[in-house]
MMTF fields as JSON, N, C-alpha, C and O atoms, coordinates in Angstrom:
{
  "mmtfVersion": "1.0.0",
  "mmtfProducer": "UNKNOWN",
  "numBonds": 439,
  "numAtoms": 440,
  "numGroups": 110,
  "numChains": 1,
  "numModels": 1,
  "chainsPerModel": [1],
  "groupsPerChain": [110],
  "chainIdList": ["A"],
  "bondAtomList": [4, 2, 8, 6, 12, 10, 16, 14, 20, 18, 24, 22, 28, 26, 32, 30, 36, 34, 40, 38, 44, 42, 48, 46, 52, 50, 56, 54, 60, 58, 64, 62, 68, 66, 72, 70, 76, 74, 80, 78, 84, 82, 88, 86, 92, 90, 96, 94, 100, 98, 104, 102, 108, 106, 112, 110, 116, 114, 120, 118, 124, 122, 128, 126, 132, 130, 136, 134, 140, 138, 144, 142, 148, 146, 152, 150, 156, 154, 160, 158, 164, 162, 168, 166, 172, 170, 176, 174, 180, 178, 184, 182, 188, 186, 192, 190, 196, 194, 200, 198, 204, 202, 208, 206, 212, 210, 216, 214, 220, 218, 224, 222, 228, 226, 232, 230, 236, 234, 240, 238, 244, 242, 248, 246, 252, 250, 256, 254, 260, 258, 264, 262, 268, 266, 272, 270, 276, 274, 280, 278, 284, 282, 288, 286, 292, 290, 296, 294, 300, 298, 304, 302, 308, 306, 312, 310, 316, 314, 320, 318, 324, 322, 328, 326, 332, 330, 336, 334, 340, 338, 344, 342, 348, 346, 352, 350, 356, 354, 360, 358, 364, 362, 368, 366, 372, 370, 376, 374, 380, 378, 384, 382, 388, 386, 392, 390, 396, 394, 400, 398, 404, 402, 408, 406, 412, 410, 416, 414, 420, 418, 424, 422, 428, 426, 432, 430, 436, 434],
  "bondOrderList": [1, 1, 1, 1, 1, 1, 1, 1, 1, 1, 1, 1, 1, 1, 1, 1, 1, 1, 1, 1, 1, 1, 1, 1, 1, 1, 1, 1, 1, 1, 1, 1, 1, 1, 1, 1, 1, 1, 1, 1, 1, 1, 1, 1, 1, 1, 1, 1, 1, 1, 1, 1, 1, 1, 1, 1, 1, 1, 1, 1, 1, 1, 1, 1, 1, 1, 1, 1, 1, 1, 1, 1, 1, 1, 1, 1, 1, 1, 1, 1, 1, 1, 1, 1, 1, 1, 1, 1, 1, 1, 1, 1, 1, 1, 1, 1, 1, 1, 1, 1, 1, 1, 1, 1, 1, 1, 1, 1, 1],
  "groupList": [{"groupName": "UNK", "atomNameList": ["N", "CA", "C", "O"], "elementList": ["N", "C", "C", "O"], "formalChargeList": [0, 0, 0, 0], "bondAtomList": [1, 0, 2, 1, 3, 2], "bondOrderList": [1, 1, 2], "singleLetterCode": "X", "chemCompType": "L-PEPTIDE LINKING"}],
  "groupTypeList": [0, 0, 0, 0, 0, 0, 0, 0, 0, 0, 0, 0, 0, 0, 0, 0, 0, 0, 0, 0, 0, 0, 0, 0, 0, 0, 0, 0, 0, 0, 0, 0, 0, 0, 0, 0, 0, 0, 0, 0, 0, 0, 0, 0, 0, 0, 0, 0, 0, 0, 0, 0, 0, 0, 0, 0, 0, 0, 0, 0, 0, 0, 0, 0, 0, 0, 0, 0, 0, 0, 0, 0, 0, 0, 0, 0, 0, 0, 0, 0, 0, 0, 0, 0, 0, 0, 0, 0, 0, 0, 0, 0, 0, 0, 0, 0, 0, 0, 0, 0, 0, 0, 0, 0, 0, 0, 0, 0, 0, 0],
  "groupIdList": [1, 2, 3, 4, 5, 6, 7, 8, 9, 10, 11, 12, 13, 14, 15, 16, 17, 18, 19, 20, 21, 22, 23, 24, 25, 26, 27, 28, 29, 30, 31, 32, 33, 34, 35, 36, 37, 38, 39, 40, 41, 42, 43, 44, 45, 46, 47, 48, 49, 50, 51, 52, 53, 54, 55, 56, 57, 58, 59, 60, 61, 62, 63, 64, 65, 66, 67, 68, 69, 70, 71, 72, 73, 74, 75, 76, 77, 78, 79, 80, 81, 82, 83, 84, 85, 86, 87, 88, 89, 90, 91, 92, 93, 94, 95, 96, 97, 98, 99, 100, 101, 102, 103, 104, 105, 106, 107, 108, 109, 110],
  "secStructList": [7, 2, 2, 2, 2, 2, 2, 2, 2, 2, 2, 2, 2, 2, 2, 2, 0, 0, 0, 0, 0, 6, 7, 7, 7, 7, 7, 7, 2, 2, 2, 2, 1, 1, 7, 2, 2, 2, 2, 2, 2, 2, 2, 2, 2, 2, 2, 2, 2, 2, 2, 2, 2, 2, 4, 4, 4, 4, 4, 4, 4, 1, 7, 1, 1, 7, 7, 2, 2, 2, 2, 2, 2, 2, 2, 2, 2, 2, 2, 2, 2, 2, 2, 2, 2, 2, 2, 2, 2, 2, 2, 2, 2, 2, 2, 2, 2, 2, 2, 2, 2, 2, 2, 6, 6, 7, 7, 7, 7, 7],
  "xCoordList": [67.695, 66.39, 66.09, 64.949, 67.601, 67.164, 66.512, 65.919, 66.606, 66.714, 64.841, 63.965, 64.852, 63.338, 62.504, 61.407, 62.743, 61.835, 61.746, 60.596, 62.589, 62.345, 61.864, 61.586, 61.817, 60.686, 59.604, 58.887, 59.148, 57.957, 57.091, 55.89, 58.022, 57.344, 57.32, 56.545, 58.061, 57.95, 56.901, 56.121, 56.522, 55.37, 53.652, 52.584, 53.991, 52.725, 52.572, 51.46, 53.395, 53.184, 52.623, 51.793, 53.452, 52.621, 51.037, 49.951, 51.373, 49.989, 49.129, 47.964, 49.22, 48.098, 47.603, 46.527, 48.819, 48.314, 47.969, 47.654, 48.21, 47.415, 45.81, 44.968, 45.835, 44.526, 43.746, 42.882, 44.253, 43.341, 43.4, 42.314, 44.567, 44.592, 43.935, 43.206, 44.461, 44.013, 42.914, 42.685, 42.203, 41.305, 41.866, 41.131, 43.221, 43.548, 42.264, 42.32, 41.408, 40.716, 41.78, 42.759, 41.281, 42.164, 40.718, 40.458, 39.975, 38.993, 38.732, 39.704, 36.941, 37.072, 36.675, 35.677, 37.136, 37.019, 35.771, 35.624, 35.291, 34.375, 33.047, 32.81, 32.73, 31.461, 31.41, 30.618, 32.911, 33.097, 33.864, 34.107, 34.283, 34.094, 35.872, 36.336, 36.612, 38.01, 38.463, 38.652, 38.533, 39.636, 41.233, 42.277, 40.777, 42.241, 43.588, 44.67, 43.279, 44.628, 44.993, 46.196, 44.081, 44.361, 45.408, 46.289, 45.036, 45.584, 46.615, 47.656, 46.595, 48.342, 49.359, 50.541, 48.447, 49.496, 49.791, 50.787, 48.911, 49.133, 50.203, 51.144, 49.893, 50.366, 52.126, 53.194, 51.733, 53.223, 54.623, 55.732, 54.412, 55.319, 56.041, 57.143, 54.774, 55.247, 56.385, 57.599, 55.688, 56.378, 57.95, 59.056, 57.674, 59.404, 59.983, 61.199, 59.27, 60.595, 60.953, 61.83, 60.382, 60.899, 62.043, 63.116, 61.658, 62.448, 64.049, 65.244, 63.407, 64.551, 65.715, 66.901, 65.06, 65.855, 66.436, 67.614, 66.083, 66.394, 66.75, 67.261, 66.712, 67.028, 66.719, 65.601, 67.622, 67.249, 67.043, 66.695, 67.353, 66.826, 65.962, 65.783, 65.146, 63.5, 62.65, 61.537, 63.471, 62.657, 62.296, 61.375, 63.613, 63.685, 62.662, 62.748, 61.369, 60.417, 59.46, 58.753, 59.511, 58.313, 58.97, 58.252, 60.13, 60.751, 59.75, 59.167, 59.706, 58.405, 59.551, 59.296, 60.614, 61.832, 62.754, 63.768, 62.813, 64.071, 64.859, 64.458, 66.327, 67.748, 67.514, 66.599, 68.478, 68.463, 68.443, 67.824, 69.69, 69.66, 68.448, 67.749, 68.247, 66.647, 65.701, 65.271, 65.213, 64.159, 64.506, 63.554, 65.998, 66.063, 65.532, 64.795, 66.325, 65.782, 64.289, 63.863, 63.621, 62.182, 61.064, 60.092, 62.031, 61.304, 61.537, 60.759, 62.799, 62.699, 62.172, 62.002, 62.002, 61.197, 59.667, 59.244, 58.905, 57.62, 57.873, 56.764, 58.562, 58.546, 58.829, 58.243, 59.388, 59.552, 57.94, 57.245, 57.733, 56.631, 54.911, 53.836, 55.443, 54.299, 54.618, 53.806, 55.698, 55.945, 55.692, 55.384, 55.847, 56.036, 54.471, 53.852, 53.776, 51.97, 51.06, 49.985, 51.652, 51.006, 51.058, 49.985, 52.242, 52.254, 51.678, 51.239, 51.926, 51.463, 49.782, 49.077, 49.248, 48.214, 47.31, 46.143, 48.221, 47.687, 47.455, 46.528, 48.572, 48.355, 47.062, 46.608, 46.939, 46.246, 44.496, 43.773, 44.324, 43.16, 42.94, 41.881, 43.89, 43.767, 43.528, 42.976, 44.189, 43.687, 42.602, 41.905, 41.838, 40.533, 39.48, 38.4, 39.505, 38.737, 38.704, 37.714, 40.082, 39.605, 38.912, 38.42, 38.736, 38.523, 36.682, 35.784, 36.699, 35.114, 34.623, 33.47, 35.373, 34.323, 34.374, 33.633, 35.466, 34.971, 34.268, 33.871, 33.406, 32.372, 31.05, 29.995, 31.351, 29.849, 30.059, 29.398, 30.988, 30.984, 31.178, 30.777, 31.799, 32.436, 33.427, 33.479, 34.414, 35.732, 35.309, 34.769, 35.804, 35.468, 37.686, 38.479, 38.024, 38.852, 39.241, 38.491, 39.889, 40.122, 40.71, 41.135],
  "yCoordList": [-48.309, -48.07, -46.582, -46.118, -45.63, -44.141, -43.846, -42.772, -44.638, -43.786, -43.884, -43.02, -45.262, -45.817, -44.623, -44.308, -44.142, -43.45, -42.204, -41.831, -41.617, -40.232, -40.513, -39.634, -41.908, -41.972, -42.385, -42.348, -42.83, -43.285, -41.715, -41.474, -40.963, -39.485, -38.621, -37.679, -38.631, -37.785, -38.734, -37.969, -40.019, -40.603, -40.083, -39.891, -40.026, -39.958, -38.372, -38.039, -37.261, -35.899, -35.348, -34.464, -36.275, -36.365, -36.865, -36.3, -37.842, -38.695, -37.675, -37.7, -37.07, -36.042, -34.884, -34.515, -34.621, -33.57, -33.22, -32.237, -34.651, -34.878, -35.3, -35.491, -35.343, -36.107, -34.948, -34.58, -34.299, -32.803, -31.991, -31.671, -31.64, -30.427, -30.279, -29.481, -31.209, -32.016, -33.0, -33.524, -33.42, -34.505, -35.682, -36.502, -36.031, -37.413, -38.432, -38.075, -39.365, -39.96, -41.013, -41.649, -40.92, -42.355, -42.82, -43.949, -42.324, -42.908, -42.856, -42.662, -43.061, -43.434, -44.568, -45.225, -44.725, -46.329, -46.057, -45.128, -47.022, -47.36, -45.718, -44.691, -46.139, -45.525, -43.666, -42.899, -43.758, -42.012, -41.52, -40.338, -42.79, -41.973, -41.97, -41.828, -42.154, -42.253, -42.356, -43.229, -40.717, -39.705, -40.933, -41.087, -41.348, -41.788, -41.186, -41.541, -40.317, -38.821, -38.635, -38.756, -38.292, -37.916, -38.911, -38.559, -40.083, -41.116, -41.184, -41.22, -41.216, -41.56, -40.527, -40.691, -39.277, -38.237, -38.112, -37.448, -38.791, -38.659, -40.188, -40.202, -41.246, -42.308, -42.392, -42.863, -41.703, -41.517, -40.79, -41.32, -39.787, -39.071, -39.451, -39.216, -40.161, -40.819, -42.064, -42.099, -42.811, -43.927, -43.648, -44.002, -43.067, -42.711, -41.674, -41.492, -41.1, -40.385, -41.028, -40.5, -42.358, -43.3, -44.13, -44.361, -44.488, -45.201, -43.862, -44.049, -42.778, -42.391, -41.668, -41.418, -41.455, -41.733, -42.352, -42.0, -43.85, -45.076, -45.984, -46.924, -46.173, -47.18, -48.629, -48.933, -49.382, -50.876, -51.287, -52.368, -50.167, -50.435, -50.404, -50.704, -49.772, -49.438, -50.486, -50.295, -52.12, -53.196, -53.578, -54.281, -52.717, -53.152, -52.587, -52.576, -51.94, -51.033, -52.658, -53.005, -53.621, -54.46, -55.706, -56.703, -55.777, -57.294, -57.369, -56.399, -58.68, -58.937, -58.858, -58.047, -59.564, -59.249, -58.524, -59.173, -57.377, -56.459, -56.607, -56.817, -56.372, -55.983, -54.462, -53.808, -53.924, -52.264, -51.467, -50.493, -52.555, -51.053, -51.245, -50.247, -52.031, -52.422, -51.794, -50.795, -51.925, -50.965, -49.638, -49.036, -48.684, -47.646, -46.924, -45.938, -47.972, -47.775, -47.422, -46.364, -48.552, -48.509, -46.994, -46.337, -47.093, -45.631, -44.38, -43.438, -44.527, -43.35, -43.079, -42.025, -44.601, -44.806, -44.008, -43.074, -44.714, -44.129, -42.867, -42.349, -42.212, -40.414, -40.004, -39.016, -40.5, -39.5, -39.986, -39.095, -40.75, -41.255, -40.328, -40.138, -39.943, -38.973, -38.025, -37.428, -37.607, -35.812, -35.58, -34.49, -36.538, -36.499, -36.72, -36.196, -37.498, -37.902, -36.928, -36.856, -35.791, -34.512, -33.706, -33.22, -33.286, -32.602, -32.731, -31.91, -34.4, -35.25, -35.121, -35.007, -35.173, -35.677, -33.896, -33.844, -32.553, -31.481, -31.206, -30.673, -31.757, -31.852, -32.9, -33.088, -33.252, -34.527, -33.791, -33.38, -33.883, -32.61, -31.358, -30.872, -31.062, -29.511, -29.912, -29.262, -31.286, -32.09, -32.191, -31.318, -33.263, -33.381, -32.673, -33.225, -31.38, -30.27, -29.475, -28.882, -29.595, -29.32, -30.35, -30.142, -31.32, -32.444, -32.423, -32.489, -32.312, -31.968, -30.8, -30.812, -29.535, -28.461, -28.309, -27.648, -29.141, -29.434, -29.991, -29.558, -31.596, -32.035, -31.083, -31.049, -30.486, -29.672, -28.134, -27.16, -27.971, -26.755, -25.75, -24.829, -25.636, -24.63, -23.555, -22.327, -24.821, -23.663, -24.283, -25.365, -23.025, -23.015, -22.968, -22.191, -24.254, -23.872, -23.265, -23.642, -22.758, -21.371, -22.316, -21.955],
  "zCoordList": [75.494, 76.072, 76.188, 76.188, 76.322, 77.139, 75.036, 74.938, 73.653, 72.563, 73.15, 73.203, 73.483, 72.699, 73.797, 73.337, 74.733, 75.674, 74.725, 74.494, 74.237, 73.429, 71.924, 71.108, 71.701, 70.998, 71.134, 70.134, 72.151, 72.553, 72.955, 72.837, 73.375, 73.841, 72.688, 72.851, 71.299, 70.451, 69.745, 69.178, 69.516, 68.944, 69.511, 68.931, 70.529, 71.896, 71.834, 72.244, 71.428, 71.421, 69.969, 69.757, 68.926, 67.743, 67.614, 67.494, 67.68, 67.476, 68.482, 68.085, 69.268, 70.413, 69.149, 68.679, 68.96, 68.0, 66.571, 65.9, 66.427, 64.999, 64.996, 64.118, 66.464, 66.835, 66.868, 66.072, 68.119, 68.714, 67.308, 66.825, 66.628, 65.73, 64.162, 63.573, 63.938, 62.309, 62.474, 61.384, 63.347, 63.046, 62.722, 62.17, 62.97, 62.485, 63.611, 64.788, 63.371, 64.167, 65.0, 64.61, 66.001, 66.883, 67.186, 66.769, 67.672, 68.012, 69.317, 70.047, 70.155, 71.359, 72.093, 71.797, 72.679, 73.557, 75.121, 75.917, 74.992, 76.096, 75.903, 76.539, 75.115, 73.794, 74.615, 75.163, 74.168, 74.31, 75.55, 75.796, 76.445, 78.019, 78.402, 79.533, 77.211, 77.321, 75.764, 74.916, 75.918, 74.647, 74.551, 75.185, 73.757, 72.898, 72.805, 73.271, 72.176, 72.545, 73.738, 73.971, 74.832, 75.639, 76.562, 77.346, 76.225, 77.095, 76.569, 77.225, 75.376, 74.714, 75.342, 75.646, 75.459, 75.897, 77.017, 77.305, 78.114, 79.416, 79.585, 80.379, 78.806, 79.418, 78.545, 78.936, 77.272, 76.408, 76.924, 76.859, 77.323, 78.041, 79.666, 80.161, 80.169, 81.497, 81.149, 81.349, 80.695, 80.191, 79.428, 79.834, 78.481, 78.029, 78.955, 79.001, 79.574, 80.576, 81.63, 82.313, 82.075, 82.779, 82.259, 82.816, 81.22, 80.283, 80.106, 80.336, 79.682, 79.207, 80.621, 80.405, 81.933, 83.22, 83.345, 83.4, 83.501, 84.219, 83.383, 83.992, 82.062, 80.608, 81.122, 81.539, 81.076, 81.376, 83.275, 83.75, 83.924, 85.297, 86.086, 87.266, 84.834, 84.788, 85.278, 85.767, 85.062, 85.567, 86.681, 87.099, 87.373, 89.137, 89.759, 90.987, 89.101, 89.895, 89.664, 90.61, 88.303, 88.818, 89.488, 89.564, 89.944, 90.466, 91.85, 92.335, 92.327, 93.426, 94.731, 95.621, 94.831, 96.144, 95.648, 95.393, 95.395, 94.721, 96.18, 97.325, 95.521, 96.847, 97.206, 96.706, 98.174, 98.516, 97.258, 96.829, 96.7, 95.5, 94.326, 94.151, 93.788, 93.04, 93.906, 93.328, 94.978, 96.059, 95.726, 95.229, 95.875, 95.369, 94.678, 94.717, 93.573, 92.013, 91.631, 91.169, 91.933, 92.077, 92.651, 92.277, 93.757, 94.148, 93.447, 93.298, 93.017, 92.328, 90.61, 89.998, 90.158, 89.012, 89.266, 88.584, 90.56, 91.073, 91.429, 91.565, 91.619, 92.065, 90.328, 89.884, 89.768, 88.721, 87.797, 87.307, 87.737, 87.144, 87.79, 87.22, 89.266, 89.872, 89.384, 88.678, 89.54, 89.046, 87.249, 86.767, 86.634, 84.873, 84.821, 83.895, 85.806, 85.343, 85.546, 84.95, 86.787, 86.611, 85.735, 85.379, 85.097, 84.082, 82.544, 81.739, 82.515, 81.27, 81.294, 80.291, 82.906, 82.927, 82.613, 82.224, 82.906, 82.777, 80.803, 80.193, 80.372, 78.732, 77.857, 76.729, 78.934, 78.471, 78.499, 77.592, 79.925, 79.892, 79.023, 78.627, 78.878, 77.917, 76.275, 75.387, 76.245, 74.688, 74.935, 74.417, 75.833, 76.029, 76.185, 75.974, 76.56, 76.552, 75.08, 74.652, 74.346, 72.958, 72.462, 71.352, 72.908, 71.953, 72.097, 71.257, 73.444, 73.847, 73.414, 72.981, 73.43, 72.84, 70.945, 70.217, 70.608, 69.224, 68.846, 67.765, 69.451, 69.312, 69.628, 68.996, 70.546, 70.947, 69.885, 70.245, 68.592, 68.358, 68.552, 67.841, 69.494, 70.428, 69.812, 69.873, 69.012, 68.065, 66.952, 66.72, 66.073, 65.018, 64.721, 65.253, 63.592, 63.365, 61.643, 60.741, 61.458, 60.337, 59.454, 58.357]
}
């Protein structure tokens, strides 16, 4: 599980920047109001660095009566998942703002 998280985050860092840099299209969903890229990159990196923390114990964050140590677990799935969604979520914006001032013409790329 810890391989599939560092590839789920080197897929999700690619695919961002083939999107923002090159024009690869992903496309947008809900007629413009949620960047494709952006989400992959905010939601890609969270996700495998959970995965790649915690590997197969990653589940005990959705069990409905977890034990002490599953409750543990869990919480510290949700703290690392806050601390990795800010940072993810600061890359994610900075895609999206290229992504917006290239539609409005803004950069010109060389």
């Amino acid at each position: 599980m810890r391989i599939f998280g560092f590839v789920i985050i080197a897929i999700s860092i690619i695919l961002t920047i083939m999107s923002s840099f090159f024009g690869w299209g992903l496309g947008k969903t809900l007629k413009g109001l949620i960047d494709t890229a952006s989400l992959i990159c905010v939601l890609g990196p969270v996700l495998g660095g959970c995965l790649v923390a915690y590997g197969s114990e990653w589940g005990a964050a959705f069990k409905p009566r977890p034990n002490r140590e599953e409750a543990a677990i869990a919480v510290g799935v949700y703290k690392l998942a806050v601390r990795m969604s800010i940072g993810s979520g600061f890359m994610g914006a900075a895609f999206g703002v290229i992504a917006m001032l290239q539609s409005m013409g803004g950069i010109v790329w060389i």
